[in-house]
C-alpha positions in Angstrom: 34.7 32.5 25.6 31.3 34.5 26.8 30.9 35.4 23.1 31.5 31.7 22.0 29.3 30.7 24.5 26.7 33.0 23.1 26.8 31.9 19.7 26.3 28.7 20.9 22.9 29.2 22.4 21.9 31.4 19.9 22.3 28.5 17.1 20.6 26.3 19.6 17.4 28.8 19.7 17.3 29.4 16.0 17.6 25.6 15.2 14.4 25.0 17.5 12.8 28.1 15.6 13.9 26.7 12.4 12.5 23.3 13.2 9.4 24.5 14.5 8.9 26.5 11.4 9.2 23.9 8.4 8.4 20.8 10.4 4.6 20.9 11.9 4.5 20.5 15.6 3.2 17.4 17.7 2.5 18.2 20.6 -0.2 16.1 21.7 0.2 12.1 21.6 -3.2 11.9 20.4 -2.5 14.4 17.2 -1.2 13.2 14.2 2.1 14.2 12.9 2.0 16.7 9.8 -2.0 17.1 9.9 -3.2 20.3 10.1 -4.2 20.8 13.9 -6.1 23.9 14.7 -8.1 25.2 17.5 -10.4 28.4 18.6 -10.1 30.7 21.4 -12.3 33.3 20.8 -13.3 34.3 17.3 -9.4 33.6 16.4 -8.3 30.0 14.9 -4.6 29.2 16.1 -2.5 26.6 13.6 0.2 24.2 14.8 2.0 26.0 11.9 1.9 27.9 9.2 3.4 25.3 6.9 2.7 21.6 5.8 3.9 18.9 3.5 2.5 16.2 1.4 3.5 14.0 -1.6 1.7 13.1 -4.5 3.6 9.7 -4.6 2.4 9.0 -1.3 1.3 4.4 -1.1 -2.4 5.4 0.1 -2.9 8.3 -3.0 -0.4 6.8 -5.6 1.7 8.9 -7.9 -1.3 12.0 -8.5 -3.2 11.9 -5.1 -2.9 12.4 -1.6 -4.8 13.0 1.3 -2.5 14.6 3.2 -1.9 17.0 5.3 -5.4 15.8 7.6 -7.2 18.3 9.5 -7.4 17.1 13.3 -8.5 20.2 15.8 -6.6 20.4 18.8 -9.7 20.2 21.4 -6.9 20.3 24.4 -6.3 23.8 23.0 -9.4 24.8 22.4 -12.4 23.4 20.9 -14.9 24.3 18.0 -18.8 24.9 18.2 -20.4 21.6 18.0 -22.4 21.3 14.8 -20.6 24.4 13.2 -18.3 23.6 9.8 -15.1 24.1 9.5 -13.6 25.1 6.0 -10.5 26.3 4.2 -10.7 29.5 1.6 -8.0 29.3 -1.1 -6.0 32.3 -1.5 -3.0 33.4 -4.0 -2.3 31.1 -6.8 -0.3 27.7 -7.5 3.5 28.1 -7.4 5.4 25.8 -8.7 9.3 25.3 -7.7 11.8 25.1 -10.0 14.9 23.9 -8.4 16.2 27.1 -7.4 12.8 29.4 -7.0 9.4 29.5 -6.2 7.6 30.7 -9.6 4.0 31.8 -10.9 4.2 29.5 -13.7 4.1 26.1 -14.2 5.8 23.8 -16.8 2.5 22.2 -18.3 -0.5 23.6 -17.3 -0.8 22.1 -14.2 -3.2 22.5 -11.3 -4.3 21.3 -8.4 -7.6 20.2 -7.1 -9.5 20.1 -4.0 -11.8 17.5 -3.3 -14.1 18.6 -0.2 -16.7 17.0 2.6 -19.1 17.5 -0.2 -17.0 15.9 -3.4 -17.0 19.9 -5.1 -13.8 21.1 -6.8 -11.8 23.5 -5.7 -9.0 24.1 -8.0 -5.9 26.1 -7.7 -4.1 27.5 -11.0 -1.0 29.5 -11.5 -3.3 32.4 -12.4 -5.2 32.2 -9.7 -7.8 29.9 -7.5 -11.2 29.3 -6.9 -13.3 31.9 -5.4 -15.6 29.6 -3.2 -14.6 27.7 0.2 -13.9 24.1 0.9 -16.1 22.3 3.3 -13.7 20.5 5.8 -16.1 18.6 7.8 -18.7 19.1 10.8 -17.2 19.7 14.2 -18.5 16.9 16.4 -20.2 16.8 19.7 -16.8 17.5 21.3 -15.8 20.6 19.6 -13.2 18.3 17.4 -12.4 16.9 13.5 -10.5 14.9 12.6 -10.9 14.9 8.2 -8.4 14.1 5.5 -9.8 15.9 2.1 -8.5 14.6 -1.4 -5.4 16.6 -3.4 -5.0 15.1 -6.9 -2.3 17.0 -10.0 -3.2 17.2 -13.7 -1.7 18.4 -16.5 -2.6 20.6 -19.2 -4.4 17.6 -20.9 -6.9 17.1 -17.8 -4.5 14.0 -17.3 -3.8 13.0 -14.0 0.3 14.3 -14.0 2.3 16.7 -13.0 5.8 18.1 -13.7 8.7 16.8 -11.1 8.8 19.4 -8.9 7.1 21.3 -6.0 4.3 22.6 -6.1 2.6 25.1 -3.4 -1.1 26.5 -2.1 -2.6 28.8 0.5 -5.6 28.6 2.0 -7.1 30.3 5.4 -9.2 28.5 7.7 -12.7 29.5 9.1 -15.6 28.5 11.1 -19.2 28.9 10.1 -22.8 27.7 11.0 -24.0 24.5 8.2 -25.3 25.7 5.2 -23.6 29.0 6.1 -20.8 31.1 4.4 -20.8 34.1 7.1 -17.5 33.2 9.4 -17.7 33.0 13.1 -14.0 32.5 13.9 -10.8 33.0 11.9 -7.3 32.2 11.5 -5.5 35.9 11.0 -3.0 34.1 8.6 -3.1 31.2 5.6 -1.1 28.3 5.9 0.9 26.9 3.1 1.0 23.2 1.8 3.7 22.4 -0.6 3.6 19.5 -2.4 6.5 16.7 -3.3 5.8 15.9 -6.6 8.4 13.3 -7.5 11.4 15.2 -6.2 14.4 13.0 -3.6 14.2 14.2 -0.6 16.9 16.5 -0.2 15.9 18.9 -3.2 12.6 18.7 -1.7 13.3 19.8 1.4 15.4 22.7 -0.3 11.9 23.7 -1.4 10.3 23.4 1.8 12.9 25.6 3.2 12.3 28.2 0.2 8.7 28.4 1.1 9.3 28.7 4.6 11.4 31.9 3.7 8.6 33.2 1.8 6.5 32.7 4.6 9.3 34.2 7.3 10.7 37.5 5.2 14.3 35.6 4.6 16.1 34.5 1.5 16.8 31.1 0.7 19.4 30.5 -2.4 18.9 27.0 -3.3 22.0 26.5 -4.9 24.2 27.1 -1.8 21.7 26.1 0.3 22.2 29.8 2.5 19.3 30.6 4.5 19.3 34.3 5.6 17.1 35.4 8.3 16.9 39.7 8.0 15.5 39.4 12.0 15.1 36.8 14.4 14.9 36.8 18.1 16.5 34.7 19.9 17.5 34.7 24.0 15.6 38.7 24.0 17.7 40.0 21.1 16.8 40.9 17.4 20.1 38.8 15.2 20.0 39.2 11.5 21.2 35.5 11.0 23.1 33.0 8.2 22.6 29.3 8.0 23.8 26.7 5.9 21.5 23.8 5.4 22.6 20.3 6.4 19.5 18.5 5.2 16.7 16.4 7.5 15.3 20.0 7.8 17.9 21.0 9.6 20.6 24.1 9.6 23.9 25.1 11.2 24.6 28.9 12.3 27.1 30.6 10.2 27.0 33.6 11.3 24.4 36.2 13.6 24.9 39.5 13.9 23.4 41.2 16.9 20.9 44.2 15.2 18.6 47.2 17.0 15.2 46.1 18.4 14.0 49.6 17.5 11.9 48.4 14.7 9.5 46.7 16.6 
């Protein structure tokens, strides 16, 4: 009964953690849901998460464009220097999901373009992005943003189109003084933005959850939806865990299997 009991509140902790990890946090009333939402302590940017989701079929963007997710900084948490900008570096390269795996190559050429405060291209390519930063905005008198930038797909024939599908970025977010590329604060890690290009719901969110596993060091097999977590903690133990994905971004314990913490 004590070991039932156990597994019990072990899937409880690893659905939060789950959750937490491919749905972006809200937790203040006056943040909105699935925008980026950053703030400073130090020279160190903290994220509500580490991944995010938009559509390119979205009613405000139509079927290429979207500008989502926002960027709205968390002042609660800790606010920006006023006057400073804040802006995103692209990193990696476009991946592009294929119903079962995320790939380096796409099915037509496609890429993805940035549209920043200052209306220059960034683009992002399966062979690679950009080397130049994206101006987010200017951080107010409060130490706050709130910006949505534009995200648009075309095809190999500079058409605006894209393959059904997912598609992902990375970028990493910084704060410098105006006219300025020298960073005063940093987030240690990117954050990833996958995009629904077309896809239902459900085999979307199988690519969400694919891209969270590339994020977390677990495996993800599509087909069976199986999510395998190689080490989690959960109630001051390390598990090595198995989940079967029920959709709405959720997942039921299969299986955990209580490993050594020694590899801390």
């Amino acid at each position: 009964m004590l070991k039932n009991l156990k597994l019990s509140c072990i899937a409880i902790m690893l659905s939060i953690l789950i959750s937490s990890s491919v749905v972006a946090a809200n937790d203040d009333q006056d943040q909105h849901e699935g925008d980026i939402q950053p703030w400073r302590i130090g020279a160190e940017i903290f994220m509500n998460s580490q991944l995010f989701e938009a559509d390119f079929g979205d009613l405000p963007g139509g079927a290429f464009n979207t500008e989502d997710p926002g960027v709205d900084v968390n002042v609660a948490k800790g606010s920006f220097t006023p006057g400073n900008w804040l802006r995103f570096q692209p990193v990696g390269q476009l991946q592009f999901w294929n119903g079962s795996e995320w790939v380096s190559t796409v099915p037509n050429g496609e890429r993805i373009e940035l549209k920043d405060a200052q209306d220059r291209i960034i683009t992002f390519r399966s062979d690679g992005v950009d080397n130049q930063s994206a101006v987010v905005g200017e951080i107010n008198s409060e130490g706050g943003l709130h910006e949505h930038l534009h995200f648009s797909i075309y095809n190999t024939s500079n058409t605006l189109n894209g393959s059904i599908g997912a598609y992902r970025i990375q970028l990493k977010l910084f704060e410098t003084k105006p006219q300025n590329d020298l960073s005063v604060s940093i987030a240690t890690s990117p954050i990833s933005i996958v995009f629904n290009r077309g896809l239902e719901q459900d085999k979307f969110e199988l690519a969400v959850a694919a891209a969270d596993g590339l994020i977390n060091h677990s495996t993800f097999i599509a087909e069976t939806g199986l999510l395998t977590l190689q080490r989690v903690k959960a109630l001051g133990s390390y598990y090595n865990a198995k989940l079967q994905h029920i959709g709405n971004n959720q997942f039921q314990l299969i299986e955990a299997t209580e490993i050594s913490n020694s590899g801390q």
